[in-house]
N, C-alpha and C positions, 0 to 999 in steps of 0.2 A: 743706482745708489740707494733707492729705496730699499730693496733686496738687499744691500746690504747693512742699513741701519736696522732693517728688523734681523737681520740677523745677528748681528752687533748686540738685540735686548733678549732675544733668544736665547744665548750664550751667558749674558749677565748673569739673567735671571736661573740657567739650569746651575753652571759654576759661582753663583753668587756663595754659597758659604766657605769657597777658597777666597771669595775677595775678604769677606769679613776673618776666617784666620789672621790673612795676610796686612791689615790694618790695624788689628788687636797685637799683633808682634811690633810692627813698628814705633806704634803709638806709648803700648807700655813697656817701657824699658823693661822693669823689673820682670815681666812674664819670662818665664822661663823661652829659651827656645826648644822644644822637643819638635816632633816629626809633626806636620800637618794636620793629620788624621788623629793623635794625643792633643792638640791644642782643641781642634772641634768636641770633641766627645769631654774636655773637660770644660766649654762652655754650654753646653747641651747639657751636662751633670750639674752645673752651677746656676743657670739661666733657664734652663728650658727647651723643650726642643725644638722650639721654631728662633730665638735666639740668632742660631746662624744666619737669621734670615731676616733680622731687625733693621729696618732702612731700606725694605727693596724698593720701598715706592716712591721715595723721594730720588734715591741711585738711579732709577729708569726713567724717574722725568726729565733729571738733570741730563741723562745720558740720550733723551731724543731732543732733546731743546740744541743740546751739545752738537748732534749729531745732523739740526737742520740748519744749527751756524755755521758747522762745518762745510757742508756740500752747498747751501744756497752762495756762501761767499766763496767756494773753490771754483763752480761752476760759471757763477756772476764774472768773477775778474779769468778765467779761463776763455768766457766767448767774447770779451773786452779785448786780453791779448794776443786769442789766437786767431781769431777772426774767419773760421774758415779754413784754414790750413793744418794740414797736418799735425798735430802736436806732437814735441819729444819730450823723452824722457826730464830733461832737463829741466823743461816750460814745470812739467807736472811737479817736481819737486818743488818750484821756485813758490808753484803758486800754489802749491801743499802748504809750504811751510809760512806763508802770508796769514793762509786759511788758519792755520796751528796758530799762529799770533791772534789772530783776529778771538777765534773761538776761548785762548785763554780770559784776553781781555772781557768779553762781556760774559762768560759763565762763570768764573772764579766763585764771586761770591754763592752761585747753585750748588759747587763743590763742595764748599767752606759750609754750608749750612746741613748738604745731606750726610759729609764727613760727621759732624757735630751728632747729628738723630741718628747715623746707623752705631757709635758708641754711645749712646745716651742710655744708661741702665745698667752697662758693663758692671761689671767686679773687675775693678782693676787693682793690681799688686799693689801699685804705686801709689802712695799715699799725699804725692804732692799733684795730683791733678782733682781740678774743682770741676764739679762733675755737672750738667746741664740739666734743666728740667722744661724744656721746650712741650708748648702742644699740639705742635706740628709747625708744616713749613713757614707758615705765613705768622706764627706769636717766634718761631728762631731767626726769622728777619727781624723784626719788630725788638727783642730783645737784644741782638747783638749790635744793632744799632743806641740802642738805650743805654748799653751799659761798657760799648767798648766804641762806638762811633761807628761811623758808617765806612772809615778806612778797613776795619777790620774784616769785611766781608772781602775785601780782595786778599787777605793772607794767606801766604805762600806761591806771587802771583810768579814772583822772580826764577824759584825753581820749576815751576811750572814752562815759561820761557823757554828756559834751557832745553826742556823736555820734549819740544816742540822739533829738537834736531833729532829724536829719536827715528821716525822714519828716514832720514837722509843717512841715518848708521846705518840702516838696516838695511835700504838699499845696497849699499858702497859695501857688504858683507854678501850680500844676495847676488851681486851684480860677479864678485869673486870667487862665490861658491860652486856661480855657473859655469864660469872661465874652466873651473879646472875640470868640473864633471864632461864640457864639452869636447876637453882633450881628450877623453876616454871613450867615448859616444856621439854616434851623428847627431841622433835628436833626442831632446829632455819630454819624458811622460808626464804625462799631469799629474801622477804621482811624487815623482823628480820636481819638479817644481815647487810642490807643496812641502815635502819635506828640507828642502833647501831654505825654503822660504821662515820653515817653522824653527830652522836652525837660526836664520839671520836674526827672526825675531826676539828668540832666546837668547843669540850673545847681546843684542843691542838692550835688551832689557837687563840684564845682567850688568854690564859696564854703567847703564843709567841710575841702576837703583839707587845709589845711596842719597843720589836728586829726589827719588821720588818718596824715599822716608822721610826725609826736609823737608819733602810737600806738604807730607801727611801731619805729620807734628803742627807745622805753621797752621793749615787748615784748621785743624784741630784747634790748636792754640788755646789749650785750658790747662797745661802747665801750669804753673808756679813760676815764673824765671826770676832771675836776678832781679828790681824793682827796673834797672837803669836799663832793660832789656826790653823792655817791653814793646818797642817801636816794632810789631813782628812782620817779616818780611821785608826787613832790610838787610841789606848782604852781610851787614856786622854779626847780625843776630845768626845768618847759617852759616858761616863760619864758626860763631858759637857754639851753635847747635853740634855739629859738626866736631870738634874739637872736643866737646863733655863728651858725646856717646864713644867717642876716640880710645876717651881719657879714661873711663869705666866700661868699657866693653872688649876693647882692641880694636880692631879695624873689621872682624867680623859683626858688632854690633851695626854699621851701619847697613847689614846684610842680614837681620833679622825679615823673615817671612820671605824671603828670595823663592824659598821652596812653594811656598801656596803658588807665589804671584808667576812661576814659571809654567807650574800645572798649569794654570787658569788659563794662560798663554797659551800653551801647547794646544791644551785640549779645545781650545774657543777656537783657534786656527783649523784645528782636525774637525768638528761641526762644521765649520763654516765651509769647509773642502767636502765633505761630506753631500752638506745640503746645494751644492755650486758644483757639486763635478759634473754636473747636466751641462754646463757652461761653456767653454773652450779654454783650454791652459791658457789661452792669452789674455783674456778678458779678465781671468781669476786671477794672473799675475797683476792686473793695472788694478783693480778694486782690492788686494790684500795689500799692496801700496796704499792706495790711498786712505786706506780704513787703521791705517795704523798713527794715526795721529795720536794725542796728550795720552789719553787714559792707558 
């Protein structure tokens, strides 16, 4: 698992300017949606050209902090309840998706503050978001606390939750995708695998997205809302949420940046096959499971 949390900041860090596209679309409504590649080069033209790359240090702290809640607490209650014996598939998802609980509960607020610093500076279209002046991690604690309470570091914790059944799609897609390829062939290549896997990934990210722009909003949470809205991260509020971008966008707005955040996916998945085909297709099936937790 170590091997693959650094693989995990490896992958951030090369594709981090598709994450920062892909939260610059969701976040500002008004940004136009053009192709991936037109929204980069127009904050590179605007900003700078390291810009794409604004937040990596807070994004990779939060994403090993993330990443040793994850495995210390997968692992912990893994030799709690298997004691020895064999483990299945089942155990692993059960006690994936505990781990997925556990890890949103105490990072949320790491989210909530690196979301904040990696658009801190933006040009944003949208004239109703109040824009932060943090001077790093430790005065955007300190501030968010001051001025919106210390509930607000956990916003956007609820669709975050949800997000946590994203590995259990992805299996239950993976697990289909095999069935049918094995009708065809005796045995699946570690290639086969990978690419099956990179599919499962993509539709499960895809069905999940419009959770994970609600994430990012909430996160973010420097909107303007209604006064009587404010309570953010309460399921009224993403239903709200939900319903305006509905209501002025169509149902493609809540599918804004799907393009960056499937690249990111695809190609973080093809690195990480890349750097693990030394490995055995079996060992690289359990660790691309398990590594597919929140983010």
């Amino acid at each position: 698992s170590g091997a693959v949390a650094g693989g995990s900041v490896t992958a951030m860090t090369v594709f981090f300017p598709l994450d920062t596209a892909r939260l610059r679309l969701q976040v500002d409504e008004k940004r136009k949606s053009k192709t991936t590649h037109m929204v980069l080069l127009e904050i590179i033209k605007e900003e700078g050209l390291l810009a794409p790359y604004r937040g990596w240090f807070p994004v990779i702290s939060s994403l090993c902090c993330s990443n040793f809640v994850y495995f210390y607490t997968f692992n912990s209650l893994k030799a709690v309840w298997v004691k020895g014996q064999r483990s299945t598939t089942g155990k692993d998802l059960v006690v994936g998706f505990v781990a997925g609980v556990v890890n949103v509960l105490l990072t949320t607020p790491l989210w909530v503050v690196n979301t904040r610093l990696k658009l801190q500076g933006a040009k944003f279209r949208n004239e109703d978001i109040v824009p932060t002046n943090y001077r790093g991690i430790i005065d955007a604690f300190h501030q968010i606390i001051r001025d919106e309470g210390i509930s607000a570091l956990w916003n956007g914790t609820f669709p975050s939750l949800l997000l946590v059944f994203n590995p259990a799609i992805q299996f239950m897609f993976y697990e289909g995708l095999k069935r049918q390829l094995l009708k065809k062939r005796m045995k699946l290549s570690s290639l086969d695998v990978f690419i099956i896997g990179a599919v499962a990934k993509a539709i499960a990210t895809t069905l999940t997205y419009p959770m994970q722009t609600v994430q990012s909003v909430l996160r973010f949470g420097r909107h303007r809302l209604n006064p009587e809205n404010r309570t953010l991260g309460s399921l009224r509020n993403i239903l709200y949420l939900l319903h305006q971008r509905v209501r002025r966008f169509g149902i493609l707005g809540l599918y804004k940046g799907l393009e960056a955040k499937l690249l990111q996916t695809v190609l973080t998945a093809a690195l990480m096959f890349l750097v693990y085909e030394k490995l055995t297709a079996a060992t690289f099936t359990v660790m691309g499971l398990k590594r597919a937790h929140t983010h």
